[in-house]
C-alpha positions in Angstrom: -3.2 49.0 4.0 -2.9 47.7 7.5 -3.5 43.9 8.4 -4.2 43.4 12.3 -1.1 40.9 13.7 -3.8 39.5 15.4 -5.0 38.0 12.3 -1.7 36.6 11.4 -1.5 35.2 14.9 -4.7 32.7 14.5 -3.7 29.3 14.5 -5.2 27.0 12.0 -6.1 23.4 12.5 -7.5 21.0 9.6 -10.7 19.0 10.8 -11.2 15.7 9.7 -15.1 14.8 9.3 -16.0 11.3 8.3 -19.8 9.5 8.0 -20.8 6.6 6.2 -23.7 8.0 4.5 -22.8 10.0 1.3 -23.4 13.5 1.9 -24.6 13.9 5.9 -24.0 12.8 9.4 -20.5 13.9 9.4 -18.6 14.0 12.6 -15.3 15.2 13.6 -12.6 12.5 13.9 -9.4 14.3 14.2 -7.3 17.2 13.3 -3.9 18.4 12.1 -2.2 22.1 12.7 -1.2 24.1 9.8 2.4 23.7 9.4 1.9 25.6 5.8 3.2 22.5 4.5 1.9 22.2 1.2 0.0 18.7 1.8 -0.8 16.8 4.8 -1.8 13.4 5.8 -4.5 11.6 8.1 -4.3 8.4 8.9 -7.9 7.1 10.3 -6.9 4.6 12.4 -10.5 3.2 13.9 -11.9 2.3 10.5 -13.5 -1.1 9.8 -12.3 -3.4 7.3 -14.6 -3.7 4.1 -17.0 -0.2 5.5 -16.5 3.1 2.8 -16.4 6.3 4.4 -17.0 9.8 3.4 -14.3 12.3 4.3 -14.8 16.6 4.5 -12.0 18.5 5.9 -13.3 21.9 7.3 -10.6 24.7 8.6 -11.1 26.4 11.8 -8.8 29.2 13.6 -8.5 29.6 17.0 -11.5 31.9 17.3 -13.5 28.7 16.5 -14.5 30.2 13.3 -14.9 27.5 11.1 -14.7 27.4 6.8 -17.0 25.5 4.6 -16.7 22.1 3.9 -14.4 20.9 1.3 -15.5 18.7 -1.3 -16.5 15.1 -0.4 -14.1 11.9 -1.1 -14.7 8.1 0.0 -12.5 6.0 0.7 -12.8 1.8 1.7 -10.4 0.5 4.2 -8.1 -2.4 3.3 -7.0 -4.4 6.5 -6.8 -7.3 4.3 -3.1 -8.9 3.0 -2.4 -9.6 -0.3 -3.0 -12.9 -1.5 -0.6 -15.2 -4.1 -2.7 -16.4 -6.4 -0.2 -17.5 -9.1 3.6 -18.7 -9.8 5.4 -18.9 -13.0 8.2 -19.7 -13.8 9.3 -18.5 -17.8 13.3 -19.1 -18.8 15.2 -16.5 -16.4 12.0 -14.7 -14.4 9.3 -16.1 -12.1 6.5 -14.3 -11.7 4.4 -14.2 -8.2 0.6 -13.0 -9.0 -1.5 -11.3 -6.3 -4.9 -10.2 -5.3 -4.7 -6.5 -5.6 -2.0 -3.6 -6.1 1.0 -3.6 -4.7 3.5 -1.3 -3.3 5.9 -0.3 -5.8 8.0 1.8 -3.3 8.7 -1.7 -1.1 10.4 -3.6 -3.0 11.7 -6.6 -1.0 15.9 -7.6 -1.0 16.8 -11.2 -3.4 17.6 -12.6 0.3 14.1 -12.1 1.3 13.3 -15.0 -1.1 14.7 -18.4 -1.7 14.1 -19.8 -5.7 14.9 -23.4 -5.8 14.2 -25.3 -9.6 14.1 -29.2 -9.1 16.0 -29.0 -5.3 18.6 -26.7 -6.6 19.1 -23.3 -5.4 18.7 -20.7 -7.8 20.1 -17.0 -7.7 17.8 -14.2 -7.3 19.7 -11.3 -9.2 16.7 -8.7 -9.1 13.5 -7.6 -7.7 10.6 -5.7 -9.1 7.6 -5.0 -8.0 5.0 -3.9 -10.5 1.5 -3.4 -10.1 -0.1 -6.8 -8.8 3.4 -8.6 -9.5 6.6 -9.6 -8.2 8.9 -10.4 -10.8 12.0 -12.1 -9.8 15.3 -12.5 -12.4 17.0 -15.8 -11.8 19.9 -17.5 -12.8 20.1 -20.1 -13.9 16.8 -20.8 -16.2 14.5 -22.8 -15.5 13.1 -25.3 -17.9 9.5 -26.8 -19.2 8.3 -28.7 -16.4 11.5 -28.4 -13.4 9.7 -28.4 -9.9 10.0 -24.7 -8.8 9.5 -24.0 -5.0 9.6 -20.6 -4.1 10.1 -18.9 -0.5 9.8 -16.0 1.0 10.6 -14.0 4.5 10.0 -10.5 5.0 13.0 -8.3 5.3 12.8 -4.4 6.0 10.8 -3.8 2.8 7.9 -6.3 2.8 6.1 -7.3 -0.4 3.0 -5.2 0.5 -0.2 -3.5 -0.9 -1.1 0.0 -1.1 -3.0 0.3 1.8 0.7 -1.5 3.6 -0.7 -4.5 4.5 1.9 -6.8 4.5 2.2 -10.3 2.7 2.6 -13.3 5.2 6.1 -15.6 4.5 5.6 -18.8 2.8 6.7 -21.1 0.5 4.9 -22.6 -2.5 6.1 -24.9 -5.2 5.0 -24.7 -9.1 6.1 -26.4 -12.0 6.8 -24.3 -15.1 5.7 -24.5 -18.0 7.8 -22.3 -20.8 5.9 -20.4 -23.2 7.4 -20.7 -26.6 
């Protein structure tokens, strides 16, 4: 069996087609070379917030012979940050509540945040972030009805969502109320 080197020689590159009508009117928005890398990313960077698109990839070699189209996805860009909807404060945890998902893999540092519980300062001794939630373990705990103002200034891990839209700094008081 003999393969032509030529063949082997043909550089690949991944076309990105995008349309906001489901099923036509695709048009080429950019392009990435096979690496053989076993996955690849695009980043579409001229998107508008709050318009869905609909994404094909197609493969063409340097002959400008091009493959079929692979299957459809959609996709809606997110230019929008998260929003705190909701602080509570329970014993040793308070809880900040968001709009949307978050980004489990950005978990901020305890210094990022300031906890105080009626003017005193409290110490942060973890961080999680867990779906819409960031769940911060203090010490000491707080009680029914202490004043809790909570702050907080991105460090190198911003609270973020999935999309990496980051959370602005603020502060924002709440008073707790333990559930028994």
């Amino acid at each position: 069996m003999s393969i032509s080197l030529l063949q082997l020689l043909l550089e690949i590159v991944y076309n990105i087609l995008r349309s906001t009508t489901e099923g036509s009117g695709h048009i080429v928005i950019g392009g990435i070379s096979d690496n053989e890398s076993s996955s690849y990313t695009f980043i579409d960077n001229t998107a508008d917030n709050g318009t869905t698109y609909f994404y094909l990839v197609r493969s063409e070699n340097s002959n400008n012979v091009e493959s079929s189209n692979s299957d459809e996805v959609s996709a809606t860009s997110d230019a929008t940050s998260p929003s705190l909807y909701l602080i509570a404060a329970n014993a040793g945890i308070v809880t900040l509540d968001y709009d949307e998902l978050l980004d489990f893999n950005s978990t901020p540092a305890s210094a990022d945040f300031n906890v105080q519980s009626n003017a005193s300062s409290l110490t942060i001794n973890s961080v999680e972030v867990s779906g819409p939630r960031v769940i911060l373990e203090i010490t000491p705990d707080v009680n029914a009805g202490d004043n809790v103002t909570v702050s907080y200034t991105p460090g190198t891990n911003a609270i973020r969502d999935i999309a990496t839209n980051n959370v602005a700094p603020r502060s924002e008081e709440h008073t707790s109320e333990l559930q028994s």
